[in-house]
mmCIF file as gemmi writes it, N, C-alpha and C atoms, coordinates in Angstrom:
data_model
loop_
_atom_site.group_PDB
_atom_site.id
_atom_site.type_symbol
_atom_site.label_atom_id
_atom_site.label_alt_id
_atom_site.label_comp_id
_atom_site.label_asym_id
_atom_site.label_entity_id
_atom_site.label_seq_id
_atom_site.pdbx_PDB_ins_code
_atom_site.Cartn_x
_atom_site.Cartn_y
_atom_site.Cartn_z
_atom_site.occupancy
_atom_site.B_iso_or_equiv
_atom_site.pdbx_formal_charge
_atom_site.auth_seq_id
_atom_site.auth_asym_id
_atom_site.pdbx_PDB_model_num
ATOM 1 N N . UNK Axp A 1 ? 96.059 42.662 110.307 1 0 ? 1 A 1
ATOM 2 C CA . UNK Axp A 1 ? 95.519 41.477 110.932 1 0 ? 1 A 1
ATOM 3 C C . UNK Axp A 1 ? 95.854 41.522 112.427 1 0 ? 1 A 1
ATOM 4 N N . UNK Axp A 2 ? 94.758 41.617 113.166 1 0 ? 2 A 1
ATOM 5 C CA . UNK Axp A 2 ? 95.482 41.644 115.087 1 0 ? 2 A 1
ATOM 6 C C . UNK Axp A 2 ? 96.057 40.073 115.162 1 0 ? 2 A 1
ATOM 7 N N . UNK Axp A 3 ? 96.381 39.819 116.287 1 0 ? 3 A 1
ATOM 8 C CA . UNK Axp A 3 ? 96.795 39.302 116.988 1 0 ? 3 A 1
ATOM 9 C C . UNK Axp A 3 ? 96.007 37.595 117.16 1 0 ? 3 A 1
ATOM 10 N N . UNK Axp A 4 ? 94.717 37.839 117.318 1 0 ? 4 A 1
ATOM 11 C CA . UNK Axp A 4 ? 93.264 37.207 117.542 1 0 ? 4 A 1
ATOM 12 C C . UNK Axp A 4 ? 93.412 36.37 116.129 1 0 ? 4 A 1
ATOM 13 N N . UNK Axp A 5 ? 93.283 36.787 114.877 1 0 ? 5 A 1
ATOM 14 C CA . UNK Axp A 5 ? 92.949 36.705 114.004 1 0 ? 5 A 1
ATOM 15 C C . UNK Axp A 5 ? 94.383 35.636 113.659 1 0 ? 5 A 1
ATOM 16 N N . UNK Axp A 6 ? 95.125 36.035 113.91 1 0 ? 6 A 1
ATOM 17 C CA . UNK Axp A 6 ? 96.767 35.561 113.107 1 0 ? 6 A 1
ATOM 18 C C . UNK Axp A 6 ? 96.597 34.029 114.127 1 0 ? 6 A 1
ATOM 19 N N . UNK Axp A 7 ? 96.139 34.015 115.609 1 0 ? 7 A 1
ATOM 20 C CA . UNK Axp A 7 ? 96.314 32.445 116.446 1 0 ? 7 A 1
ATOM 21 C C . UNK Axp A 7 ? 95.546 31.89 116.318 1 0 ? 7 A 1
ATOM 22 N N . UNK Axp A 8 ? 94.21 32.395 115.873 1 0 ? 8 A 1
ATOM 23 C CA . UNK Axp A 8 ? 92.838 31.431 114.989 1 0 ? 8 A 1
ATOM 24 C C . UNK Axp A 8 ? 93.466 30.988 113.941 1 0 ? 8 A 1
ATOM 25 N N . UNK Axp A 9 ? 94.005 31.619 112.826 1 0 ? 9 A 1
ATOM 26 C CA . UNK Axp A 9 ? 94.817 31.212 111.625 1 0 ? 9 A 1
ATOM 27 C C . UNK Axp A 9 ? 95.029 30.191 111.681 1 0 ? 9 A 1
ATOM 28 N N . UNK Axp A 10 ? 96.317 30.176 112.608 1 0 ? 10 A 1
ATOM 29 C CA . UNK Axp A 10 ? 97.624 28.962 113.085 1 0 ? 10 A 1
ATOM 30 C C . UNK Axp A 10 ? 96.827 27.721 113.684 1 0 ? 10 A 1
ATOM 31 N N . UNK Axp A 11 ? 96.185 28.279 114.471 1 0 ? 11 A 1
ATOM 32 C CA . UNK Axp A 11 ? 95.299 27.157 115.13 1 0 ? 11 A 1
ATOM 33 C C . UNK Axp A 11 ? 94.61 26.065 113.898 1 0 ? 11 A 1
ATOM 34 N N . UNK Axp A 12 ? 93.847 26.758 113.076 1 0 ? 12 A 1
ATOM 35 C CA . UNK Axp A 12 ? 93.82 26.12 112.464 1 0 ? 12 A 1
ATOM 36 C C . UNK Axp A 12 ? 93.967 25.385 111.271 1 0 ? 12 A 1
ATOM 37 N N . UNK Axp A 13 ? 95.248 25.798 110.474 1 0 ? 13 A 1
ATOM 38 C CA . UNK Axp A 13 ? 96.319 25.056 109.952 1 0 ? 13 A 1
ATOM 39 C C . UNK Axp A 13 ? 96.849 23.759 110.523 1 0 ? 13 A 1
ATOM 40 N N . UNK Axp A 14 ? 96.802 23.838 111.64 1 0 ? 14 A 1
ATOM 41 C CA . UNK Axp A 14 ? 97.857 22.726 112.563 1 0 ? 14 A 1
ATOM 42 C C . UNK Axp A 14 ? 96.547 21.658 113.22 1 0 ? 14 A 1
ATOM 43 N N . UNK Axp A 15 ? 95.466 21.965 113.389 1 0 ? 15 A 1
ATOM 44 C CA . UNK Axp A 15 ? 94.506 20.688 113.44 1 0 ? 15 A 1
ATOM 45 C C . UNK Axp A 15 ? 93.878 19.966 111.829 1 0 ? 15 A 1
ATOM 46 N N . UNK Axp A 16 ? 94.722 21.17 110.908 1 0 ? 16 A 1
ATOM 47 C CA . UNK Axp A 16 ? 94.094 20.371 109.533 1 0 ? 16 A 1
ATOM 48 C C . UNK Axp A 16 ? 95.469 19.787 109.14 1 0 ? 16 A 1
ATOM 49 N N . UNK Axp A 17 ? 96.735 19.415 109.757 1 0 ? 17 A 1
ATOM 50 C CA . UNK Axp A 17 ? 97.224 19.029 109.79 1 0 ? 17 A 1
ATOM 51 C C . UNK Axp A 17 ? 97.599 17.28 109.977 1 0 ? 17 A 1
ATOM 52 N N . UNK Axp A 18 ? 96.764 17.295 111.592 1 0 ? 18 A 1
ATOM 53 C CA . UNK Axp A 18 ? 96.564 16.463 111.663 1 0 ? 18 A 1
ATOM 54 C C . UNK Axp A 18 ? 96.061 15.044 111.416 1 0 ? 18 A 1
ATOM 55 N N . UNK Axp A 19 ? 96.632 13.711 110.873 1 0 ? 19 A 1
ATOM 56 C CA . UNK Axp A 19 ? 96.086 12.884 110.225 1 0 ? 19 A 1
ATOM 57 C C . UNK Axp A 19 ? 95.453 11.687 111.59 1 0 ? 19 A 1
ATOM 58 N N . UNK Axp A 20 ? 94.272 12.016 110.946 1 0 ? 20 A 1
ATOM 59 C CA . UNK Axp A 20 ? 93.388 11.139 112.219 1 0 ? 20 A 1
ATOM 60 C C . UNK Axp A 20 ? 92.655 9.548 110.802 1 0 ? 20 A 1
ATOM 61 N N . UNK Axp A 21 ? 93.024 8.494 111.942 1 0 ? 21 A 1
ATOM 62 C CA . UNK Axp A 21 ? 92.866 7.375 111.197 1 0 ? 21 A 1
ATOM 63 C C . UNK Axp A 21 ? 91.205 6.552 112.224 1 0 ? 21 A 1
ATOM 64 N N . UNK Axp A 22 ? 90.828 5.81 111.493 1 0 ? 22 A 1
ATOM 65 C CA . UNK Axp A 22 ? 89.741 4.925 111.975 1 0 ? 22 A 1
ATOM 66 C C . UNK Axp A 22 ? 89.53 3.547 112.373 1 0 ? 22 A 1
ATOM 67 N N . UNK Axp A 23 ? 88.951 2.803 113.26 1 0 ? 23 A 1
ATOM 68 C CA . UNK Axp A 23 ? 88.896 1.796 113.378 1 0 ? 23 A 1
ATOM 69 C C . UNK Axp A 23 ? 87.297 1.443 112.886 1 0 ? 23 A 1
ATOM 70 N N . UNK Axp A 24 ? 87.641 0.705 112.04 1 0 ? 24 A 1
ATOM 71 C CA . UNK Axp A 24 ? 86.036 0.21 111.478 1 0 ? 24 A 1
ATOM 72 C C . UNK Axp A 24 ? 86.155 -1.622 111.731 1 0 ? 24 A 1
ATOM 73 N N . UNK Axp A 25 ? 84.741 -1.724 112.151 1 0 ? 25 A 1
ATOM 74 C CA . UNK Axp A 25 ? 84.186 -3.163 113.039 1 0 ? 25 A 1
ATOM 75 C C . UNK Axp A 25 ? 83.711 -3.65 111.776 1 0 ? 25 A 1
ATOM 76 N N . UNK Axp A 26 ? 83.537 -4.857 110.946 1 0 ? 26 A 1
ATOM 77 C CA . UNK Axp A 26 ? 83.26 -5.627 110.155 1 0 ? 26 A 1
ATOM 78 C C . UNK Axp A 26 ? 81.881 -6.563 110.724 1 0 ? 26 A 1
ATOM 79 N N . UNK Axp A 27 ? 81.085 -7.011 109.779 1 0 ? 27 A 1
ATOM 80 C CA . UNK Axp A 27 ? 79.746 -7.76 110.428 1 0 ? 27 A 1
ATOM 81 C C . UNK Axp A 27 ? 80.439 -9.119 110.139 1 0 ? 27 A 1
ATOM 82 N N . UNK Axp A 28 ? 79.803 -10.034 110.819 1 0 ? 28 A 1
ATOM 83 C CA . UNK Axp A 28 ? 80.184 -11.28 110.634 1 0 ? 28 A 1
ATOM 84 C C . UNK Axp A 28 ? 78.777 -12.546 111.343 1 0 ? 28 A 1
ATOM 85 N N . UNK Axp A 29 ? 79.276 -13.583 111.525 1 0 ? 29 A 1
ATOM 86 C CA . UNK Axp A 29 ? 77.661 -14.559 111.21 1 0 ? 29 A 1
ATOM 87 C C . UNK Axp A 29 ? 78.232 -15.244 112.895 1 0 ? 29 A 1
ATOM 88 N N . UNK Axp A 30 ? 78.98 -14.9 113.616 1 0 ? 30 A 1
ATOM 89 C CA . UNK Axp A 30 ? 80.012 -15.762 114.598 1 0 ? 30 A 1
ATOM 90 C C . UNK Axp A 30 ? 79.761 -15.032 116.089 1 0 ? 30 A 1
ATOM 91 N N . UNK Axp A 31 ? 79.685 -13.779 116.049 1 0 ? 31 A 1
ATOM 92 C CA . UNK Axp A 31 ? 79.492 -12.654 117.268 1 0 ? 31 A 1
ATOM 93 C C . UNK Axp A 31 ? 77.912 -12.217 118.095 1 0 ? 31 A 1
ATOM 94 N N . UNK Axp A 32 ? 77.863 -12.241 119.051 1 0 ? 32 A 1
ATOM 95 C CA . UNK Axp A 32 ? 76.526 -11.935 119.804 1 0 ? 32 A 1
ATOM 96 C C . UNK Axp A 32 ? 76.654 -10.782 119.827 1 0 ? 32 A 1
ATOM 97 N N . UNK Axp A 33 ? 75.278 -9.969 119.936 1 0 ? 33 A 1
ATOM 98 C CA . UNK Axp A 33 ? 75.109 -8.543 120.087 1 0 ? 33 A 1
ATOM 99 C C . UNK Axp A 33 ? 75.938 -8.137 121.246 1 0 ? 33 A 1
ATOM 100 N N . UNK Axp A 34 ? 75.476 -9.199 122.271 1 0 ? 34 A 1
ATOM 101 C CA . UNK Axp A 34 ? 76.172 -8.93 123.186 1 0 ? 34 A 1
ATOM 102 C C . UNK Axp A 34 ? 77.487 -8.752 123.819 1 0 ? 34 A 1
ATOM 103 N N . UNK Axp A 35 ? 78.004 -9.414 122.817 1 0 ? 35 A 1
ATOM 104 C CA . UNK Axp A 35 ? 79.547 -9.595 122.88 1 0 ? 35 A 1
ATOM 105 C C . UNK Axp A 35 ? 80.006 -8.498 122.428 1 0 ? 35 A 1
ATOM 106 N N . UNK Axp A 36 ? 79.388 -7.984 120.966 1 0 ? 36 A 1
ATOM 107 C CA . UNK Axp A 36 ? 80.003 -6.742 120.15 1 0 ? 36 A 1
ATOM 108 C C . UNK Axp A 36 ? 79.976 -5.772 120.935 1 0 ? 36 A 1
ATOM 109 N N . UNK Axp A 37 ? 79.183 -5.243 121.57 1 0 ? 37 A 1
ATOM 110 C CA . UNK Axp A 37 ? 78.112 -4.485 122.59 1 0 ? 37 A 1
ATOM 111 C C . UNK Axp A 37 ? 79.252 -4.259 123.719 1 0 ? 37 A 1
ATOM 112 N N . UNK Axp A 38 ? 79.416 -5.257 124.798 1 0 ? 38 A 1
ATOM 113 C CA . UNK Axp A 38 ? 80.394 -5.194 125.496 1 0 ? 38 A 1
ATOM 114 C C . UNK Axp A 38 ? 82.019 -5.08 125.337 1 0 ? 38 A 1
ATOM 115 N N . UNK Axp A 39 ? 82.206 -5.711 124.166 1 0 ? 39 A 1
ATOM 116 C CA . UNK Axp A 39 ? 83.738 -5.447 123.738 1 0 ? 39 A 1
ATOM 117 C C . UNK Axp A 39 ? 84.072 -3.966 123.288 1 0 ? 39 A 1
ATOM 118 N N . UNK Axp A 40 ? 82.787 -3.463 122.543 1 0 ? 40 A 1
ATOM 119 C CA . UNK Axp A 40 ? 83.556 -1.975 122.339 1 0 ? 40 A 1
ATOM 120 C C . UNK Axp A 40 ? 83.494 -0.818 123.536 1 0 ? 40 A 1
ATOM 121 N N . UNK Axp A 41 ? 82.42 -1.356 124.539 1 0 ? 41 A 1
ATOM 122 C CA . UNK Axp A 41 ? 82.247 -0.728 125.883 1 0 ? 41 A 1
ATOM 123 C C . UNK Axp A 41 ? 83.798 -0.827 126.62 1 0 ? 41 A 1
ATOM 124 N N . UNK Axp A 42 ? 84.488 -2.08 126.09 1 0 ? 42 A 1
ATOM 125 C CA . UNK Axp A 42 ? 85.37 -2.178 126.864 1 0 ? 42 A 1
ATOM 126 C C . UNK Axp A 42 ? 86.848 -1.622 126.329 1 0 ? 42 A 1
ATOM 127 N N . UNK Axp A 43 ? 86.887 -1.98 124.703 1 0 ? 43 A 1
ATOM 128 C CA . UNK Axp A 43 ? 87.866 -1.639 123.999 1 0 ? 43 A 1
ATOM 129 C C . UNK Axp A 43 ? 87.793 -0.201 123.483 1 0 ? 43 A 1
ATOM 130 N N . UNK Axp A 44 ? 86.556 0.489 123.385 1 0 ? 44 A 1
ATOM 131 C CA . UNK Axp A 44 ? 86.595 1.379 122.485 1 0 ? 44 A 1
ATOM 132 C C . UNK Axp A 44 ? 85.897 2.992 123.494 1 0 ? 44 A 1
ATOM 133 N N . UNK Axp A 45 ? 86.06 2.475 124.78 1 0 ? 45 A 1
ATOM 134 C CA . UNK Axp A 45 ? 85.235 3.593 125.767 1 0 ? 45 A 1
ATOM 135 C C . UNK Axp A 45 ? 84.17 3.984 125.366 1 0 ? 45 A 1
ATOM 136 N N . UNK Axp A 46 ? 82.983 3.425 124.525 1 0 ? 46 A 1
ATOM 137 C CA . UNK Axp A 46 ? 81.844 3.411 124.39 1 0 ? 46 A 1
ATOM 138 C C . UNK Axp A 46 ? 80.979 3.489 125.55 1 0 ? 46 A 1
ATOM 139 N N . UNK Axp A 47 ? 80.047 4.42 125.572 1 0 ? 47 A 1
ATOM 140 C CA . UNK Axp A 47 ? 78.615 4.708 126.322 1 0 ? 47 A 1
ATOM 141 C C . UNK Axp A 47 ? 78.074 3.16 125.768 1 0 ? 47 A 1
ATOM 142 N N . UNK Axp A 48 ? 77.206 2.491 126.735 1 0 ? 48 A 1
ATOM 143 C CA . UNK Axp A 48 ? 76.462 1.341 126.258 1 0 ? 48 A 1
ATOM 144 C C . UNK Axp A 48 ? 75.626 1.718 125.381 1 0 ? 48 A 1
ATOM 145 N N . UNK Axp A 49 ? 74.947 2.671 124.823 1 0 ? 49 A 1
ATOM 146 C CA . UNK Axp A 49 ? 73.87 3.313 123.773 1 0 ? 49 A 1
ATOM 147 C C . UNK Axp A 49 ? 75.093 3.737 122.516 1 0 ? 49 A 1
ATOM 148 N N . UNK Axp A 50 ? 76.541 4.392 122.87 1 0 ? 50 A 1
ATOM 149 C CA . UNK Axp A 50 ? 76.717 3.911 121.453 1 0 ? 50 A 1
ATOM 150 C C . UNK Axp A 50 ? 77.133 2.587 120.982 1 0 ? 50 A 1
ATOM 151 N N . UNK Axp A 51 ? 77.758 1.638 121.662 1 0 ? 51 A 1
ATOM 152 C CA . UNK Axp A 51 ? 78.043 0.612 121.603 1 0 ? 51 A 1
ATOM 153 C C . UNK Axp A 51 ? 76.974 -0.361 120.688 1 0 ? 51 A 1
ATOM 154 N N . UNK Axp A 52 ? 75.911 -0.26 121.856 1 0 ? 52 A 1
ATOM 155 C CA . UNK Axp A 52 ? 74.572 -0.486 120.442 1 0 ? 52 A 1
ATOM 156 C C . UNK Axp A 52 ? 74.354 -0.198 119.244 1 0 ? 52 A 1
ATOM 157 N N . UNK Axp A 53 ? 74.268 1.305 118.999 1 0 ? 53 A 1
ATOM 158 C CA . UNK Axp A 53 ? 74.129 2.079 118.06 1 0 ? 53 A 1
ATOM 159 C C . UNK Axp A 53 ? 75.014 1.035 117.012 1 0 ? 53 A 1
ATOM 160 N N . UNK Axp A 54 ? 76.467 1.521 117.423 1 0 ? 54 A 1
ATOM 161 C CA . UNK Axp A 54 ? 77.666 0.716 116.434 1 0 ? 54 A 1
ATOM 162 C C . UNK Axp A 54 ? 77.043 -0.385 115.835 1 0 ? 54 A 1
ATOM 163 N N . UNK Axp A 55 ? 76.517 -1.39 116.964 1 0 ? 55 A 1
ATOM 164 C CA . UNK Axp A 55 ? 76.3 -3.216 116.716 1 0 ? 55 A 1
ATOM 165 C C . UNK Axp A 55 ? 75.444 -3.407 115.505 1 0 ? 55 A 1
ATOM 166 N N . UNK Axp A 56 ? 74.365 -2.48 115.86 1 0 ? 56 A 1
ATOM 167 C CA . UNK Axp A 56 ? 73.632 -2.334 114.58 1 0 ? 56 A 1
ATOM 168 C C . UNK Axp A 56 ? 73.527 -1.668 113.677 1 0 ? 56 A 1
ATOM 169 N N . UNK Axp A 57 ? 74.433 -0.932 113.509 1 0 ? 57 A 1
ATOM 170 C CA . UNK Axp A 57 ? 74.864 -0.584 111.835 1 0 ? 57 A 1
ATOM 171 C C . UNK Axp A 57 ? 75.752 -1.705 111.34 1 0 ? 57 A 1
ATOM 172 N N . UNK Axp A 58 ? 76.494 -2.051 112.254 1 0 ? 58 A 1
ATOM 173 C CA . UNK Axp A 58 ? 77.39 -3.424 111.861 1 0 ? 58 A 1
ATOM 174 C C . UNK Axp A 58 ? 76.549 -4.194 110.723 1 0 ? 58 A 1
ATOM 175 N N . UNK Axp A 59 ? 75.65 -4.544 111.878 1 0 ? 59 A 1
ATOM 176 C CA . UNK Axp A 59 ? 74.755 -5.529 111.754 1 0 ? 59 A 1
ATOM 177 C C . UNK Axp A 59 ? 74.01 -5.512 110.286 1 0 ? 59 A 1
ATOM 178 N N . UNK Axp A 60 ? 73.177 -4.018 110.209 1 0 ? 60 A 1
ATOM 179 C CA . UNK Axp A 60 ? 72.498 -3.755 108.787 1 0 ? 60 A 1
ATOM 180 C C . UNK Axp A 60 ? 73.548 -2.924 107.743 1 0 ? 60 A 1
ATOM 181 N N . UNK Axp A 61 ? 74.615 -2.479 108.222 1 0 ? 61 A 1
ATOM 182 C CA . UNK Axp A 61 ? 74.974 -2.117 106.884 1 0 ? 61 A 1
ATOM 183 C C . UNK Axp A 61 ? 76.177 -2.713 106.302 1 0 ? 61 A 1
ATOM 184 N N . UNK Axp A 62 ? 76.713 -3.251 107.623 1 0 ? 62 A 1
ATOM 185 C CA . UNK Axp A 62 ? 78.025 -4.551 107.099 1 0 ? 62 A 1
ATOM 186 C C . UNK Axp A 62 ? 79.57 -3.877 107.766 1 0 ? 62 A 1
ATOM 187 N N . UNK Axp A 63 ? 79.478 -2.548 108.076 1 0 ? 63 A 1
ATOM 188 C CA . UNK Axp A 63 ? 80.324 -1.696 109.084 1 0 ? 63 A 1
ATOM 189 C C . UNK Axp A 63 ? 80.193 -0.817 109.331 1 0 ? 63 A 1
ATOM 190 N N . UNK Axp A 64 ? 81.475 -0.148 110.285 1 0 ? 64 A 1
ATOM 191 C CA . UNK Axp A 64 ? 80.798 0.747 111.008 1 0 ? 64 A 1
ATOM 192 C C . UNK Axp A 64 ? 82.189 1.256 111.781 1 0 ? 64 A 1
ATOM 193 N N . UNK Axp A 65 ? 82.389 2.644 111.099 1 0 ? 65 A 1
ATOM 194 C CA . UNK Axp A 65 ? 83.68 3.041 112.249 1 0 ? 65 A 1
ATOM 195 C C . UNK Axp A 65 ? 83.607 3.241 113.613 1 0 ? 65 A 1
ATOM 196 N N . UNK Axp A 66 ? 83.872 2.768 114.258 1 0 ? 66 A 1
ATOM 197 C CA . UNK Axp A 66 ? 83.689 2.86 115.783 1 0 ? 66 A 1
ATOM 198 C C . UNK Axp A 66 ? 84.479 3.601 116.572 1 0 ? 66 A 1
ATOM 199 N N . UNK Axp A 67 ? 85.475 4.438 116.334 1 0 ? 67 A 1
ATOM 200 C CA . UNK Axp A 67 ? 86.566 5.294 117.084 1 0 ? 67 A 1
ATOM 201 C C . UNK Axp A 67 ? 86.995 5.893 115.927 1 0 ? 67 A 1
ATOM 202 N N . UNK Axp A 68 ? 87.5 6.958 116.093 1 0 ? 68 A 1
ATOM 203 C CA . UNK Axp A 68 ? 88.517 7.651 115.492 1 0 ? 68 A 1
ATOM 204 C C . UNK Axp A 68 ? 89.649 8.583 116.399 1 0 ? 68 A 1
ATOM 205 N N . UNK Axp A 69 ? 90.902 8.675 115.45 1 0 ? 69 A 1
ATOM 206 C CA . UNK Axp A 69 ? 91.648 8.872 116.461 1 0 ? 69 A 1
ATOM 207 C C . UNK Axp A 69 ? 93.011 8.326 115.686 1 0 ? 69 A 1
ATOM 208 N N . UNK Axp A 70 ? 94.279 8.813 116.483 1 0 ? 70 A 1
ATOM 209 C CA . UNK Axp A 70 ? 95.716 8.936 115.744 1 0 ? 70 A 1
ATOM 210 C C . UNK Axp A 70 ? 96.262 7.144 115.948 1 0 ? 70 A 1
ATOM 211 N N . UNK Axp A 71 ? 97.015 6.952 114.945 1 0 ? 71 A 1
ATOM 212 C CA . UNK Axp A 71 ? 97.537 5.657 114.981 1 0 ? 71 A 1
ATOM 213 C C . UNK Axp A 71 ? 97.714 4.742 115.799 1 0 ? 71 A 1
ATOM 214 N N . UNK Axp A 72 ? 98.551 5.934 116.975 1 0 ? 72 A 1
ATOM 215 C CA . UNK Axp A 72 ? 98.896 5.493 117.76 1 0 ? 72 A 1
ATOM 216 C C . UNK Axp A 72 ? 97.777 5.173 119.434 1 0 ? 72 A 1
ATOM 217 N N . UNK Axp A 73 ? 96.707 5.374 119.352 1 0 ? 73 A 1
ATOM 218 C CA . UNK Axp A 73 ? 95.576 5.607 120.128 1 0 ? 73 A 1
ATOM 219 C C . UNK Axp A 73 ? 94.788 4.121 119.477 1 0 ? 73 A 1
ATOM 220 N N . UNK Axp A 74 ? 94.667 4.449 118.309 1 0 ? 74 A 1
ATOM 221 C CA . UNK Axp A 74 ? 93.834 3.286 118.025 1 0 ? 74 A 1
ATOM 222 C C . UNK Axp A 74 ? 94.271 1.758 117.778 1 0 ? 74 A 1
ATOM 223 N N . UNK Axp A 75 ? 95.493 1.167 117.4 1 0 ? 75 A 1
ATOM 224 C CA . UNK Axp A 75 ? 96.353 0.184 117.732 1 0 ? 75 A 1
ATOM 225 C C . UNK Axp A 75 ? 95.94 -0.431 118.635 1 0 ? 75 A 1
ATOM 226 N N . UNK Axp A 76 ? 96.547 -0.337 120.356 1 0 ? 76 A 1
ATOM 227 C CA . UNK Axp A 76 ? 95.686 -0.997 121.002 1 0 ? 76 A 1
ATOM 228 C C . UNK Axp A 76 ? 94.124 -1.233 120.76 1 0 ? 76 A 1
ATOM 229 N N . UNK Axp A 77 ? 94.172 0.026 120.816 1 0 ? 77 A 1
ATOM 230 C CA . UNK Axp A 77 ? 92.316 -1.119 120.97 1 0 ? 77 A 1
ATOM 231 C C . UNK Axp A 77 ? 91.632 -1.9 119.921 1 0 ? 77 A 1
ATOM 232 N N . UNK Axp A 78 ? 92.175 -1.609 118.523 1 0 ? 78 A 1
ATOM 233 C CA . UNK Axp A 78 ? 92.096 -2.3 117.489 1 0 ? 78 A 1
ATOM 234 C C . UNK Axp A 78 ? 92.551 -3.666 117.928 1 0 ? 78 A 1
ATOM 235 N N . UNK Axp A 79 ? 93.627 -4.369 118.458 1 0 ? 79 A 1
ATOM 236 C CA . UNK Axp A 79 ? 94.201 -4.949 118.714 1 0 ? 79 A 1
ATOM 237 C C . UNK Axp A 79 ? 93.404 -6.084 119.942 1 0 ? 79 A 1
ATOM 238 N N . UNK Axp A 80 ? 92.489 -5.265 121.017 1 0 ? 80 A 1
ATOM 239 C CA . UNK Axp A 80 ? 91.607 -6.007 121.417 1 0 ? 80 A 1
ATOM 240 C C . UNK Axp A 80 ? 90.486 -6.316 120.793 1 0 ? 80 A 1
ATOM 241 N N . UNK Axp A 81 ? 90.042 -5.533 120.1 1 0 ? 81 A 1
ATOM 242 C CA . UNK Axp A 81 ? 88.492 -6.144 119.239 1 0 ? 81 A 1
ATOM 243 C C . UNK Axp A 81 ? 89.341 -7.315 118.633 1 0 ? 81 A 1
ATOM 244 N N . UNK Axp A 82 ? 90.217 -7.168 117.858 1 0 ? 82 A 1
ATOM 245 C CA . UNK Axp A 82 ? 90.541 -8.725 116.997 1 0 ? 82 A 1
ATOM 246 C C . UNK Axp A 82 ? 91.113 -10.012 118.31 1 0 ? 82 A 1
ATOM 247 N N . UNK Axp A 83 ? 91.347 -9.645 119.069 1 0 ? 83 A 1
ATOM 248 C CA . UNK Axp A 83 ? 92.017 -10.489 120.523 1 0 ? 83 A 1
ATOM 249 C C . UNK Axp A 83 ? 89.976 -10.874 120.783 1 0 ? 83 A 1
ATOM 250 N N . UNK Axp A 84 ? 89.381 -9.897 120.911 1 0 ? 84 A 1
ATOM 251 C CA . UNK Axp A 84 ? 87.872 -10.395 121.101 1 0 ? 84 A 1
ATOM 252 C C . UNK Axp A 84 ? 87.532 -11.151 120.222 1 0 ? 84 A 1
ATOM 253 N N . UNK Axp A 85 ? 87.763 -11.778 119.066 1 0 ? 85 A 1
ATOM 254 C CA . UNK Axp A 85 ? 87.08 -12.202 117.751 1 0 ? 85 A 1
ATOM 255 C C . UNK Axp A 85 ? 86.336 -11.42 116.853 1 0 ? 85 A 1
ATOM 256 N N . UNK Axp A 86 ? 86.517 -10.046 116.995 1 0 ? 86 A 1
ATOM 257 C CA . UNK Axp A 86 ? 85.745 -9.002 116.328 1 0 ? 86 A 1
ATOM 258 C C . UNK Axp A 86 ? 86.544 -8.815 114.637 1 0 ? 86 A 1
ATOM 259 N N . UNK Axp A 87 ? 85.866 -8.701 113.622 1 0 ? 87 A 1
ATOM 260 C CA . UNK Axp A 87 ? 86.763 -8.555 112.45 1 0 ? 87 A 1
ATOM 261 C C . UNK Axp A 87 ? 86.636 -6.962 112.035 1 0 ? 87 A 1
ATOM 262 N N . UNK Axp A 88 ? 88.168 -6.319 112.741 1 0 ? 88 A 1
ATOM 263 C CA . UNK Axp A 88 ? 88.312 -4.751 112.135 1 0 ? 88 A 1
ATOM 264 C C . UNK Axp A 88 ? 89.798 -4.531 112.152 1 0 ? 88 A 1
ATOM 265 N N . UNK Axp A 89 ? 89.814 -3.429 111.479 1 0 ? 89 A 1
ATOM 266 C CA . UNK Axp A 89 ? 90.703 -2.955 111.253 1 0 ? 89 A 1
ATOM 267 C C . UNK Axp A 89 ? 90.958 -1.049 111.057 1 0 ? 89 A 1
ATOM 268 N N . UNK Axp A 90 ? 92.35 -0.581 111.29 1 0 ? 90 A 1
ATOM 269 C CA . UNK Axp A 90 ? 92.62 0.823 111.148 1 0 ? 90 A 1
ATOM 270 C C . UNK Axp A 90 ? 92.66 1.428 109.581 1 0 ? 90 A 1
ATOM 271 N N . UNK Axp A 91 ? 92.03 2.011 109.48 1 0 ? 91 A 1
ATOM 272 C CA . UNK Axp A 91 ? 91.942 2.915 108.118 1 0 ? 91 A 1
ATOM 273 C C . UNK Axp A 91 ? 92.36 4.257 108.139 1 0 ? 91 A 1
């Protein structure tokens, strides 16, 4: 086995390692598009086109993970969508 072959290996052992968790946005009857729209632009570093995207899967399918990413990354910003009135949570 060279060299090449053995740090591809390792490499990737150690990103399947990694436990990556989610923040999923909940639909609700209380929130403007616009609000959802801008809060994850703001909380979640969303492009305004995915931000959309998100609002309306919210919207038609009832949720919608919106970030992914390690515990510790997603906390805060989990933490502002519910500070926004947004109903989500880390999975």
């Amino acid at each position: 086995m060279s060299a090449q072959e053995q740090y591809k290996e390792q490499f990737e052992v150690d990103v399947l390692e990694e436990q990556l968790n989610e923040i999923i946005v909940y639909n609700d009857d209380v929130n403007t598009f616009d609000h959802v729209i801008e809060t994850l632009i703001y909380a979640c570093d969303h492009t305004s086109e995915q931000a959309e995207q998100c609002s309306l899967i919210v919207h038609y399918k009832g949720k919608c993970a919106v970030k992914t990413g390690s515990y510790e990354d997603l906390k805060p910003r989990c933490t502002m969508l519910l500070e926004a009135g947004l109903s989500a949570e880390i999975v």
